[in-house]
SEROFI-39992 format. One record per residue (C-alpha): x, y, z; residue in one letter; residue number from 0. Coordinates in steps of 0.2 Angstrom, whole numbers. Layout:
# residues N
<r><c1>X</c1><c2>Y</c2><c3>Z</c3><lumfi>A</lumfi><vexnu>NUM</vexnu></r>
...
# end
This chain:
# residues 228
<r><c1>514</c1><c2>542</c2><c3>622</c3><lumfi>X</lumfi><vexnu>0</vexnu></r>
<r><c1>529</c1><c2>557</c2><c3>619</c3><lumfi>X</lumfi><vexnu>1</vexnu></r>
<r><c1>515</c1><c2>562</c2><c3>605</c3><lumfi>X</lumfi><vexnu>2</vexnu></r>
<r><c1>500</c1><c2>564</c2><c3>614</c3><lumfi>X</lumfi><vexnu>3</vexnu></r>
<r><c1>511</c1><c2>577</c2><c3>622</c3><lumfi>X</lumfi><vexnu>4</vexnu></r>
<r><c1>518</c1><c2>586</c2><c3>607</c3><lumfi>X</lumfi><vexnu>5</vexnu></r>
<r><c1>504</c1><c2>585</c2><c3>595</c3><lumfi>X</lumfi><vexnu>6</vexnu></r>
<r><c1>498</c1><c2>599</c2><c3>608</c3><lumfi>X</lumfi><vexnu>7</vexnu></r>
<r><c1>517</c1><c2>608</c2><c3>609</c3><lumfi>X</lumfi><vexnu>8</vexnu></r>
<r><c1>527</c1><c2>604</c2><c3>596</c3><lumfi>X</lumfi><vexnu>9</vexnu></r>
<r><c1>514</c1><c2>597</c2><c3>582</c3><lumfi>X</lumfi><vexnu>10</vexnu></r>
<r><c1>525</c1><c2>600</c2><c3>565</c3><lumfi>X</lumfi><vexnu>11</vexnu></r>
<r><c1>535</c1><c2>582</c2><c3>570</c3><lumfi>X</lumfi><vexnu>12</vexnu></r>
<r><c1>522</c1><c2>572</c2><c3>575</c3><lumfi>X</lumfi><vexnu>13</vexnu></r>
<r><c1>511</c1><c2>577</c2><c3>559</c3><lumfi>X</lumfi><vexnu>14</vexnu></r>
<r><c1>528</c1><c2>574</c2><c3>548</c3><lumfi>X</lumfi><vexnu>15</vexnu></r>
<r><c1>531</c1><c2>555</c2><c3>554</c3><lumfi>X</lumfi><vexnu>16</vexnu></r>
<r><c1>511</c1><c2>550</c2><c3>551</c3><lumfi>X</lumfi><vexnu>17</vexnu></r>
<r><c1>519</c1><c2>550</c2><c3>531</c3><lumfi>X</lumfi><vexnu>18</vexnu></r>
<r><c1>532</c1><c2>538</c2><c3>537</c3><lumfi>X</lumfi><vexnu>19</vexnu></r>
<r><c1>522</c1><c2>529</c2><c3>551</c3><lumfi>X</lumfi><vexnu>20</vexnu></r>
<r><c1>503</c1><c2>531</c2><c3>550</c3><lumfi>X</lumfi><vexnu>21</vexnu></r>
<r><c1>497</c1><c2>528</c2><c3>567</c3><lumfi>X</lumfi><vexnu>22</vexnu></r>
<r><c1>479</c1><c2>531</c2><c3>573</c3><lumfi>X</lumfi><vexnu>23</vexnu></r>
<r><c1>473</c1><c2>520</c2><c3>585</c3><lumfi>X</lumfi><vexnu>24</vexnu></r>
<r><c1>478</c1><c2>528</c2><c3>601</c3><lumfi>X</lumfi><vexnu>25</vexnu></r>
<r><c1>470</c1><c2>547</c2><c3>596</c3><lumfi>X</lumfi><vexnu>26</vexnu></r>
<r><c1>455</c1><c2>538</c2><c3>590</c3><lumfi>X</lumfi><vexnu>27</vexnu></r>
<r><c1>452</c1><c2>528</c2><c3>605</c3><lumfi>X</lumfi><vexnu>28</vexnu></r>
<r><c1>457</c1><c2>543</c2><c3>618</c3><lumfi>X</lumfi><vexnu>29</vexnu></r>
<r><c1>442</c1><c2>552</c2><c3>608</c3><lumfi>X</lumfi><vexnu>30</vexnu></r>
<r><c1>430</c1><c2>542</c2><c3>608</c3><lumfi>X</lumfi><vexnu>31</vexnu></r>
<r><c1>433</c1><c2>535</c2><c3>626</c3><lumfi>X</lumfi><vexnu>32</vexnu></r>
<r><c1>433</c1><c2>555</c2><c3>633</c3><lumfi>X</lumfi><vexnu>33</vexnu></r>
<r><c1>417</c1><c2>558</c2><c3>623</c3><lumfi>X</lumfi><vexnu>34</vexnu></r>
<r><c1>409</c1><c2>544</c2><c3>630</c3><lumfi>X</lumfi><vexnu>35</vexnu></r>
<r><c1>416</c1><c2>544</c2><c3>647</c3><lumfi>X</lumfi><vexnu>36</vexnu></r>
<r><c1>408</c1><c2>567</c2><c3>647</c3><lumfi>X</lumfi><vexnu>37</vexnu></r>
<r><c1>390</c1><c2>559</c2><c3>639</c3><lumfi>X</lumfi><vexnu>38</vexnu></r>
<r><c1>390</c1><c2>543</c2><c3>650</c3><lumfi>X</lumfi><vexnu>39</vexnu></r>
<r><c1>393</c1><c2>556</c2><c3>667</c3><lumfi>X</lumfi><vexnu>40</vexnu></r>
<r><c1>380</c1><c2>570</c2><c3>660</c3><lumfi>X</lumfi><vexnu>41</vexnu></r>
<r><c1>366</c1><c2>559</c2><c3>657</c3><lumfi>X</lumfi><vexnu>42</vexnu></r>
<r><c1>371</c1><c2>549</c2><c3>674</c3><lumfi>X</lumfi><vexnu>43</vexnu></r>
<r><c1>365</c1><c2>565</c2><c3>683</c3><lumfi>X</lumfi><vexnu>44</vexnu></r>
<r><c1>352</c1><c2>576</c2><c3>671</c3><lumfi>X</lumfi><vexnu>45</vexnu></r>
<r><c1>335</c1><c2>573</c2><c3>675</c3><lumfi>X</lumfi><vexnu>46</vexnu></r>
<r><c1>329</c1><c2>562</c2><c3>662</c3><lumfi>X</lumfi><vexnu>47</vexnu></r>
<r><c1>310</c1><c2>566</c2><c3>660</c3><lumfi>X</lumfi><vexnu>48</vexnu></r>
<r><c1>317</c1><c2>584</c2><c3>657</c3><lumfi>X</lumfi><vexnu>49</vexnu></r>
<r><c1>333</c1><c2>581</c2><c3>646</c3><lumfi>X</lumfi><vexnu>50</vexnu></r>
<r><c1>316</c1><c2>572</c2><c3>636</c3><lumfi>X</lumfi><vexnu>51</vexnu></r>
<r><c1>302</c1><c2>584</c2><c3>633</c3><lumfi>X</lumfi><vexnu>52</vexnu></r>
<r><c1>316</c1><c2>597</c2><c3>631</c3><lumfi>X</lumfi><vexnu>53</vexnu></r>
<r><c1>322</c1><c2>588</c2><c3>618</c3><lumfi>X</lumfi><vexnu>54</vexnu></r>
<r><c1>305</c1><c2>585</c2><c3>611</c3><lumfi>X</lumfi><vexnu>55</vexnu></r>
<r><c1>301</c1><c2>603</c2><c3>613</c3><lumfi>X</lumfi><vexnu>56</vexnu></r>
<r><c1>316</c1><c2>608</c2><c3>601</c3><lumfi>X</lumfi><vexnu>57</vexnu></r>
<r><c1>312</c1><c2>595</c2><c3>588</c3><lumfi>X</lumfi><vexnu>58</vexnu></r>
<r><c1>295</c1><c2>601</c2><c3>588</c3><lumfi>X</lumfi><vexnu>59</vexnu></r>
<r><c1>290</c1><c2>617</c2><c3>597</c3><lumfi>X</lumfi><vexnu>60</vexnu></r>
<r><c1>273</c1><c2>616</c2><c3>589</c3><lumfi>X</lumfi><vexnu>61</vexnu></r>
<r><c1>269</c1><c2>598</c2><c3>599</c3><lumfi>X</lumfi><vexnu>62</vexnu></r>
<r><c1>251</c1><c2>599</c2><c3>609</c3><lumfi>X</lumfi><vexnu>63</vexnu></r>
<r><c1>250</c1><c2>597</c2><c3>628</c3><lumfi>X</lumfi><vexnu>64</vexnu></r>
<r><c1>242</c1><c2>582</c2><c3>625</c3><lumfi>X</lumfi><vexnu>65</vexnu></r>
<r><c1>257</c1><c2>576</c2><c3>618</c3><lumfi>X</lumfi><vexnu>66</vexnu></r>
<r><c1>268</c1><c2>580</c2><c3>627</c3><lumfi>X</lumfi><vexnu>67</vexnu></r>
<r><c1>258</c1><c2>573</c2><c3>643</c3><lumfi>X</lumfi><vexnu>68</vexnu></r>
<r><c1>259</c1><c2>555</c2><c3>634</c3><lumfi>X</lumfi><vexnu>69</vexnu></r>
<r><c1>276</c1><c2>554</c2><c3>634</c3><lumfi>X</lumfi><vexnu>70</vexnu></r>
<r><c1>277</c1><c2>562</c2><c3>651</c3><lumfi>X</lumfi><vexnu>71</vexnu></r>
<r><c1>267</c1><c2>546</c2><c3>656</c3><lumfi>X</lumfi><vexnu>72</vexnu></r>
<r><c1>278</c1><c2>534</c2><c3>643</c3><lumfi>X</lumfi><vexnu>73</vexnu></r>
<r><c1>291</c1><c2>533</c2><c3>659</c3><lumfi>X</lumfi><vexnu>74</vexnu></r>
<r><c1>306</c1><c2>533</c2><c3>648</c3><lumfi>X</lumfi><vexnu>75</vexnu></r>
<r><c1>318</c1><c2>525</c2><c3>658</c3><lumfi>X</lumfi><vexnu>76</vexnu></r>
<r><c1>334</c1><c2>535</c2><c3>661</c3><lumfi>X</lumfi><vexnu>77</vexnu></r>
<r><c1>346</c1><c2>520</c2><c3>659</c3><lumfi>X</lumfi><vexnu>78</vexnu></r>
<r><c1>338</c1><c2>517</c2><c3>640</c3><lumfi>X</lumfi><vexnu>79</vexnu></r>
<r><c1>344</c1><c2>536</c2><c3>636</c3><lumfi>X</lumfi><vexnu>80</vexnu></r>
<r><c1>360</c1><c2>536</c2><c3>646</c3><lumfi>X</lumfi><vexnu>81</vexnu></r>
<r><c1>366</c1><c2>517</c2><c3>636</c3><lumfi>X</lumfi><vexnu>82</vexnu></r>
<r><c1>359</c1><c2>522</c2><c3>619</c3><lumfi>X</lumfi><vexnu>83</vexnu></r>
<r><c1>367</c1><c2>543</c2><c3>622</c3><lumfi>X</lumfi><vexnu>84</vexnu></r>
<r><c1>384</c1><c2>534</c2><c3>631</c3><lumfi>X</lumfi><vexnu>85</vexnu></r>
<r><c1>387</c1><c2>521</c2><c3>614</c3><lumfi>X</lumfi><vexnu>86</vexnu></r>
<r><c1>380</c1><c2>535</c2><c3>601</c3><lumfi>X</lumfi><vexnu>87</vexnu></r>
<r><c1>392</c1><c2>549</c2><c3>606</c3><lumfi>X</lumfi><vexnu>88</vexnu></r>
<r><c1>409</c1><c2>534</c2><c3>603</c3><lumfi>X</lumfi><vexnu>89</vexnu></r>
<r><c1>400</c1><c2>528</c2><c3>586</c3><lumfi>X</lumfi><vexnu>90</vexnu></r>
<r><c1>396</c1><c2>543</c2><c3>578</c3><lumfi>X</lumfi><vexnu>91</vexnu></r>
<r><c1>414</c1><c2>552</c2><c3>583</c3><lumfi>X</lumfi><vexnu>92</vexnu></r>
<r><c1>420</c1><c2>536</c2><c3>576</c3><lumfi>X</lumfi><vexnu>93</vexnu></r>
<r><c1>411</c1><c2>539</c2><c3>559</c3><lumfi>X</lumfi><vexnu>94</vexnu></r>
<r><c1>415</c1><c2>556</c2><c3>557</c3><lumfi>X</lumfi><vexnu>95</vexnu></r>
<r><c1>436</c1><c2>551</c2><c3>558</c3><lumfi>X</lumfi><vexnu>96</vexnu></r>
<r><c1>433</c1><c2>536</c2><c3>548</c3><lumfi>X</lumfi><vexnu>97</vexnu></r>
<r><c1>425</c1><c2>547</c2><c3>535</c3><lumfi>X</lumfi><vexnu>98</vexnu></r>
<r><c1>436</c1><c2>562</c2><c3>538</c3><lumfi>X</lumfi><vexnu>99</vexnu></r>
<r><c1>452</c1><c2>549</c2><c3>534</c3><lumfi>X</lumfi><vexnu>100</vexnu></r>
<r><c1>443</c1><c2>545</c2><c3>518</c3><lumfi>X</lumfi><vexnu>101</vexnu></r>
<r><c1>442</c1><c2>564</c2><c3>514</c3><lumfi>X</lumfi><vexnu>102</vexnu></r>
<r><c1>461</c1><c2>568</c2><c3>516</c3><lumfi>X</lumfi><vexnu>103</vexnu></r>
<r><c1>465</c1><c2>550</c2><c3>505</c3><lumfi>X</lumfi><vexnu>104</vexnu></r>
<r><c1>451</c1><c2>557</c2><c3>493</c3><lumfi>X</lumfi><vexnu>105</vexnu></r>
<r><c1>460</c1><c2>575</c2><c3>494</c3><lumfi>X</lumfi><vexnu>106</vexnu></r>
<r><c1>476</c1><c2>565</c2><c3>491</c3><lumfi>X</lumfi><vexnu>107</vexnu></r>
<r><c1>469</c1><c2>558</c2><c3>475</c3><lumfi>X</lumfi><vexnu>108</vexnu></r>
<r><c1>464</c1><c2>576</c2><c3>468</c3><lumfi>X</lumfi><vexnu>109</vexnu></r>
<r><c1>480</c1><c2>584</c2><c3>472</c3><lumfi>X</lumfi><vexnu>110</vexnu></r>
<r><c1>493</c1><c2>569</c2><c3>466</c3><lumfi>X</lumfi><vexnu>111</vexnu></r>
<r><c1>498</c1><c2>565</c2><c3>483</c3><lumfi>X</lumfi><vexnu>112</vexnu></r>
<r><c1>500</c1><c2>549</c2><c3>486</c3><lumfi>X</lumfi><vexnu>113</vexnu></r>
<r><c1>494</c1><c2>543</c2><c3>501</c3><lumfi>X</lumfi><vexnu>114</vexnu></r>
<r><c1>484</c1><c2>526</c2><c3>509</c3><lumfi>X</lumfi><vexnu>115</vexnu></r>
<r><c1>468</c1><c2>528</c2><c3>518</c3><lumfi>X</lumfi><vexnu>116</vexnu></r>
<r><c1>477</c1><c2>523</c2><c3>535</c3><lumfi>X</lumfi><vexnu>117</vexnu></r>
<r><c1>489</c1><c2>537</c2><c3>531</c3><lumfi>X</lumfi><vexnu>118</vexnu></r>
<r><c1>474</c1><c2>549</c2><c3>528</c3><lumfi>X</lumfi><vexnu>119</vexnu></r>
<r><c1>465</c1><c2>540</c2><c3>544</c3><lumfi>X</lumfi><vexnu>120</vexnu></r>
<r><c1>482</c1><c2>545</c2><c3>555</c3><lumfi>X</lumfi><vexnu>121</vexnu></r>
<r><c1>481</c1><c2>562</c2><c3>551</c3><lumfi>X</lumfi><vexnu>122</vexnu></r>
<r><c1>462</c1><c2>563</c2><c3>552</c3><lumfi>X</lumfi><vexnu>123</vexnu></r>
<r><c1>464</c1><c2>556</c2><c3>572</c3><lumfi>X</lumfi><vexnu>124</vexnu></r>
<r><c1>479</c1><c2>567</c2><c3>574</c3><lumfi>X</lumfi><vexnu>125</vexnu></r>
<r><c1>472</c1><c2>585</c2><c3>570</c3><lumfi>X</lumfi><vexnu>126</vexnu></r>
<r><c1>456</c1><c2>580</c2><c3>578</c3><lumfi>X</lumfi><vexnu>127</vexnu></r>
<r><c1>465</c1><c2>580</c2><c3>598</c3><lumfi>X</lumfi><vexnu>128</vexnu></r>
<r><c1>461</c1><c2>598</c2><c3>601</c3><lumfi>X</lumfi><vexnu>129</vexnu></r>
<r><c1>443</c1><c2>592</c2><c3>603</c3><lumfi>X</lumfi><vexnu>130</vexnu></r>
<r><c1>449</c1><c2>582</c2><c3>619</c3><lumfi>X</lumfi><vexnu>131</vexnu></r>
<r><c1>449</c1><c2>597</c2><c3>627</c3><lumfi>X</lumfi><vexnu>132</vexnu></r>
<r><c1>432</c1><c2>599</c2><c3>626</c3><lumfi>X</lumfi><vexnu>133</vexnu></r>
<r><c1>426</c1><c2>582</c2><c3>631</c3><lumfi>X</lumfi><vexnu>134</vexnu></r>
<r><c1>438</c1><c2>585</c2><c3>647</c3><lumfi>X</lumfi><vexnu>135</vexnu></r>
<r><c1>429</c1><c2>601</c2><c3>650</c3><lumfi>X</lumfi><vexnu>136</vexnu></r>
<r><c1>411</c1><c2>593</c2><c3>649</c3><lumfi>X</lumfi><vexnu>137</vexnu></r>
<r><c1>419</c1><c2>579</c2><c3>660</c3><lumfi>X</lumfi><vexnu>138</vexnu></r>
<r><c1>424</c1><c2>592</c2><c3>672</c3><lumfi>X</lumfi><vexnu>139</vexnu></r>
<r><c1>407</c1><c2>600</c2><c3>670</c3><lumfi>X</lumfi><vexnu>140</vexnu></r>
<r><c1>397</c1><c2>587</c2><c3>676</c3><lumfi>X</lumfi><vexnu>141</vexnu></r>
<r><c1>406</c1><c2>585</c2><c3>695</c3><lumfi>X</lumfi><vexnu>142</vexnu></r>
<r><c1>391</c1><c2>593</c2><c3>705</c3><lumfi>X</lumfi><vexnu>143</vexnu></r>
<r><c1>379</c1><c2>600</c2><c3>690</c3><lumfi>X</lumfi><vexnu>144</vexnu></r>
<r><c1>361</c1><c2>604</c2><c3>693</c3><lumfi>X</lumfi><vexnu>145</vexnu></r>
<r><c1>350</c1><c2>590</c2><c3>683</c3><lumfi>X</lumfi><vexnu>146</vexnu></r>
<r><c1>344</c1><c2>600</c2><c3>672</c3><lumfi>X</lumfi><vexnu>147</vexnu></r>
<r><c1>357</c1><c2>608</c2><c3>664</c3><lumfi>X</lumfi><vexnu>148</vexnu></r>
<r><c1>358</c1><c2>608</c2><c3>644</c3><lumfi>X</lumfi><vexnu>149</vexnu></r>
<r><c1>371</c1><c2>597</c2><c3>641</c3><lumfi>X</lumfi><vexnu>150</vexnu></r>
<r><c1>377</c1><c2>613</c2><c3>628</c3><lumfi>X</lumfi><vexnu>151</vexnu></r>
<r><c1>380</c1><c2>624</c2><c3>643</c3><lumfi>X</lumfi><vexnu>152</vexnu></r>
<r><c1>396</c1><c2>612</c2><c3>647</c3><lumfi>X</lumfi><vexnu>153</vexnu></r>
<r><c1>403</c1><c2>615</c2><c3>630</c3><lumfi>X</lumfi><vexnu>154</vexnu></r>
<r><c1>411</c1><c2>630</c2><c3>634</c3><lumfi>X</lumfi><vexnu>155</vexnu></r>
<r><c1>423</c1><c2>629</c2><c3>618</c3><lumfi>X</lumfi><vexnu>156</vexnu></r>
<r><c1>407</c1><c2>633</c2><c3>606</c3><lumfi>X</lumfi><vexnu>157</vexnu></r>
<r><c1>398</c1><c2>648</c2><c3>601</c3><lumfi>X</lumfi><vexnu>158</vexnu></r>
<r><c1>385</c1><c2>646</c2><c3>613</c3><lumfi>X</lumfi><vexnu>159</vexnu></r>
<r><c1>387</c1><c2>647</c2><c3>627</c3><lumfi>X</lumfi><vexnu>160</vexnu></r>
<r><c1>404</c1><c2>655</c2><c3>627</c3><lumfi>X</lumfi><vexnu>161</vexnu></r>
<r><c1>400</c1><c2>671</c2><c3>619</c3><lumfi>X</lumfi><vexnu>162</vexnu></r>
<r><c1>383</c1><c2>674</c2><c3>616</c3><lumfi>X</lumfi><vexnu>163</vexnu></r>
<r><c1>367</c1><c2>660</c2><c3>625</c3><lumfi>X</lumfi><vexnu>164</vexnu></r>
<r><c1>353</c1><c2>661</c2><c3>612</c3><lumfi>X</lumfi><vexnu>165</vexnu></r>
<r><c1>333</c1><c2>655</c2><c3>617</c3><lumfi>X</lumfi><vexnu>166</vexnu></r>
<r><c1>331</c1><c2>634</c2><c3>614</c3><lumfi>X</lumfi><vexnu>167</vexnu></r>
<r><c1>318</c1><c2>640</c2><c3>599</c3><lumfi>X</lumfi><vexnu>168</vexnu></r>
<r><c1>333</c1><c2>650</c2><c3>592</c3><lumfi>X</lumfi><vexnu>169</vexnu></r>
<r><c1>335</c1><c2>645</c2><c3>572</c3><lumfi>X</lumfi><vexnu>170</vexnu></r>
<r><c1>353</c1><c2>650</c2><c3>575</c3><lumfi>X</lumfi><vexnu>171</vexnu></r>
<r><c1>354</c1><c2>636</c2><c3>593</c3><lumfi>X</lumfi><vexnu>172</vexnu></r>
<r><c1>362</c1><c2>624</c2><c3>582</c3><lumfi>X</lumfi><vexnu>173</vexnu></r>
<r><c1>375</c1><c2>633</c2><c3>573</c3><lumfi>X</lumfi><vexnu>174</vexnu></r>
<r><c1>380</c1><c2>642</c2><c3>589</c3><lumfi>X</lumfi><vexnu>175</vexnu></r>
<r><c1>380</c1><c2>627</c2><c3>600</c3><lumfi>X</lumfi><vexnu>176</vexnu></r>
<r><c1>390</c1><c2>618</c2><c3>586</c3><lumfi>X</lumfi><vexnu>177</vexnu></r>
<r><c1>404</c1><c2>630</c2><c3>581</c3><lumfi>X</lumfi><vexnu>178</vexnu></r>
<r><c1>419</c1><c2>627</c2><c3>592</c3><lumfi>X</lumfi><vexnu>179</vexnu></r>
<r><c1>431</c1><c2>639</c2><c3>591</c3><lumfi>X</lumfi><vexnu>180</vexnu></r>
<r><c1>444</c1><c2>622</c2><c3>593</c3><lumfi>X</lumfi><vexnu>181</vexnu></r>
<r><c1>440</c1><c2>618</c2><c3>576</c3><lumfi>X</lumfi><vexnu>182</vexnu></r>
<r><c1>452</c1><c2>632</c2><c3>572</c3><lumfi>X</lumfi><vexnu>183</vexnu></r>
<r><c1>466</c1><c2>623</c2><c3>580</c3><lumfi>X</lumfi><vexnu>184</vexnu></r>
<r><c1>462</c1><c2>605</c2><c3>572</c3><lumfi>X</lumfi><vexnu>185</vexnu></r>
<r><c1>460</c1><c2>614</c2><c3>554</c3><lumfi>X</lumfi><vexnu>186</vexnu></r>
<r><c1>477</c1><c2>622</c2><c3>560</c3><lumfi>X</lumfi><vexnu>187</vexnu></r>
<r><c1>486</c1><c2>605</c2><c3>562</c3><lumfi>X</lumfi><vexnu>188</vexnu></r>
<r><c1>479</c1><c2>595</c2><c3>545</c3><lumfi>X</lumfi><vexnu>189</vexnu></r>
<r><c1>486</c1><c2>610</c2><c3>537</c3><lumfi>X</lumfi><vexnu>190</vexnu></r>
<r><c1>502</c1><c2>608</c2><c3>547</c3><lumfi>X</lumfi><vexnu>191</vexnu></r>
<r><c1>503</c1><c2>587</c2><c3>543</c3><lumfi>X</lumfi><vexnu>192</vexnu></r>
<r><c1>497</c1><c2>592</c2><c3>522</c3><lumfi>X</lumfi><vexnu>193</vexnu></r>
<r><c1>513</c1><c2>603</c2><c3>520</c3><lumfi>X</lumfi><vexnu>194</vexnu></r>
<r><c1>524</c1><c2>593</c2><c3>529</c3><lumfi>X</lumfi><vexnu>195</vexnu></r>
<r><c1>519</c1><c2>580</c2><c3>517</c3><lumfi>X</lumfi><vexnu>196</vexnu></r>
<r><c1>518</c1><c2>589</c2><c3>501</c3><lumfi>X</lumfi><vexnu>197</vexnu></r>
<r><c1>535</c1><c2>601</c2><c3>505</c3><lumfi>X</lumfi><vexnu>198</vexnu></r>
<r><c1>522</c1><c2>615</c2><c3>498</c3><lumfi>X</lumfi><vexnu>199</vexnu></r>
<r><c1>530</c1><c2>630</c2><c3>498</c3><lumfi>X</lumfi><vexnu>200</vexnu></r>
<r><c1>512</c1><c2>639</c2><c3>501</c3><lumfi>X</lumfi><vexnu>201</vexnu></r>
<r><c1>499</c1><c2>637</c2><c3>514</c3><lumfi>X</lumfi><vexnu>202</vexnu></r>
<r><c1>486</c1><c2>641</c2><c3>505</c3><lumfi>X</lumfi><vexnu>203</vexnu></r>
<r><c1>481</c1><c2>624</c2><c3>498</c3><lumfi>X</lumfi><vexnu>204</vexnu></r>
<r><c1>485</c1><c2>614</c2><c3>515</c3><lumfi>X</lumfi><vexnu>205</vexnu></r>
<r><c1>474</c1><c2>629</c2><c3>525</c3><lumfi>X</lumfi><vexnu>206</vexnu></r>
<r><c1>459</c1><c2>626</c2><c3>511</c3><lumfi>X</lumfi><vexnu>207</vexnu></r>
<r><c1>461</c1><c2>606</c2><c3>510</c3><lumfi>X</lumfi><vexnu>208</vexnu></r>
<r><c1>461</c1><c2>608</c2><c3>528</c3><lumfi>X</lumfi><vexnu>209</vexnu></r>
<r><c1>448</c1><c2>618</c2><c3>530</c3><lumfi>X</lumfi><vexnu>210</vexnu></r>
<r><c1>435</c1><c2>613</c2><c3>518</c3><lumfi>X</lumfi><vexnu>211</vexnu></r>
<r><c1>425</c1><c2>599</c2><c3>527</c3><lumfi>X</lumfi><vexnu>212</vexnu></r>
<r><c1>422</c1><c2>612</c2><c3>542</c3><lumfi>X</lumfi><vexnu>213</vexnu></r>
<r><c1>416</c1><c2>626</c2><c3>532</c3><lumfi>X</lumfi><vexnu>214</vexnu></r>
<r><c1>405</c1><c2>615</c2><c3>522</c3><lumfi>X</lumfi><vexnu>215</vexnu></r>
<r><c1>397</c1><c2>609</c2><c3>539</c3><lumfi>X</lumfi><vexnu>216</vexnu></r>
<r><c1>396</c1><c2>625</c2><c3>547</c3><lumfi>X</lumfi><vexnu>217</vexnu></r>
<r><c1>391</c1><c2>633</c2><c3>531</c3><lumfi>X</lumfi><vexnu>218</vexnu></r>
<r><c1>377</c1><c2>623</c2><c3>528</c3><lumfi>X</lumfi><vexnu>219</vexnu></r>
<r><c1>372</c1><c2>625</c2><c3>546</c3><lumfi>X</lumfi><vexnu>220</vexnu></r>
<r><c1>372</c1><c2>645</c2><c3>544</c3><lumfi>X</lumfi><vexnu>221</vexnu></r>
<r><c1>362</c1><c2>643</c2><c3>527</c3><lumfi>X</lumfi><vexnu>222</vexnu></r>
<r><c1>347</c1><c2>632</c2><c3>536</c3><lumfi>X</lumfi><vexnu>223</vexnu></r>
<r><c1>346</c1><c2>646</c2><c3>550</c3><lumfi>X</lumfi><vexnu>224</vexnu></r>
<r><c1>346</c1><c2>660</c2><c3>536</c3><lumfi>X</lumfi><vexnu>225</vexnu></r>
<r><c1>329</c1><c2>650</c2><c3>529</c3><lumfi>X</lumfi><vexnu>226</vexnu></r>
<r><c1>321</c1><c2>645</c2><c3>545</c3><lumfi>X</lumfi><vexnu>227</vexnu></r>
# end
């Protein structure tokens, strides 16, 4: 439990026993649970119809009135959005640390570090607490919200809406509500845990190991709102 403290204070040691002792239940079930817990109590109080055909509007902005009246009229029922939102947000964080464990045991395999996939696994759920915070905030966020607030609006660790708030039809909406400026900070501690395991006298190959996976999402983001 000592680590869930230090990982935040005093990371280096926590980072440098995962090589030893490769643990990763615990962060992975705190992350999954928080994000989970933040979707479950959003779409508990947003205004269903509306979280909808705003949603449908963003997808589509070019959808006919017509359309958009029949599923108006389709009565979506709000506990179909808020069960399949609620067990969506646990899977698909779940997927993204299973396959970001697979990248650093992958990454091991490139740079003759040795290293199982629960070792990689431990170090994927171990860098990725920082993004607690912002489940925590969107948690906090929801006591006494309006029901029709973006859900975006709560994340205030992104771009948007921390900085700059860009128009719904924006092609730049996704990037700026995606880019969270804690992804510094988890990209910080991989590179942290990879030295400590390699004894590398240089960060530069921990940083860009580290770093990769986020500036190959965020990247790609950037590049589809350059063509749109």
């Amino acid at each position: 439990m000592k680590d869930l403290i230090d990982i935040f204070l005093q990371p280096a040691p926590v980072l440098q026993r995962l090589q030893e002792r490769p643990t990763w239940l615990l962060p992975m079930v705190l992350l999954c649970i928080a994000s989970m817990i933040g979707t479950f109590l959003y779409f508990s109080a947003v205004d269903a119809a509306w979280f909808l055909e705003r949603s449908v509007l963003q997808s589509n902005p070019d959808i006919s009135e017509a359309q958009l009246k029949s599923i108006r009229d389709s009565n979506t029922g709000g506990g179909f959005i808020l069960w399949s939102a609620t067990l969506s947000s646990g899977v698909v964080l779940l997927l993204i640390l299973l396959a970001y464990g697979g990248y650093f045991w992958f990454a091991g395999k490139l740079t003759a570090l040795t290293i199982s996939y629960k070792q990689g696994l431990a170090l994927a759920a171990w860098s990725s607490m920082p993004t607690l915070i912002n489940s925590i905030l969107i948690i906090v966020g929801t006591i006494g919200m309006e029901p029709q607030t973006p859900l975006e609006s709560l994340s205030i660790t992104t771009l948007d809406p921390l900085l700059i708030q860009l128009d719904a039809d924006s092609p730049w909406k996704s990037f700026a509500t995606s880019f969270t400026f804690l992804a510094f900070w988890t990209v910080w501690l991989g590179a942290v845990g990879w030295k400590s395991w390699t004894r590398a006298d240089s960060w530069i190959t921990p940083v860009v190991l580290a770093a990769a996976p986020s500036v190959g999402i965020f990247g790609f983001m950037i590049i589809k709102a350059l063509l749109a």
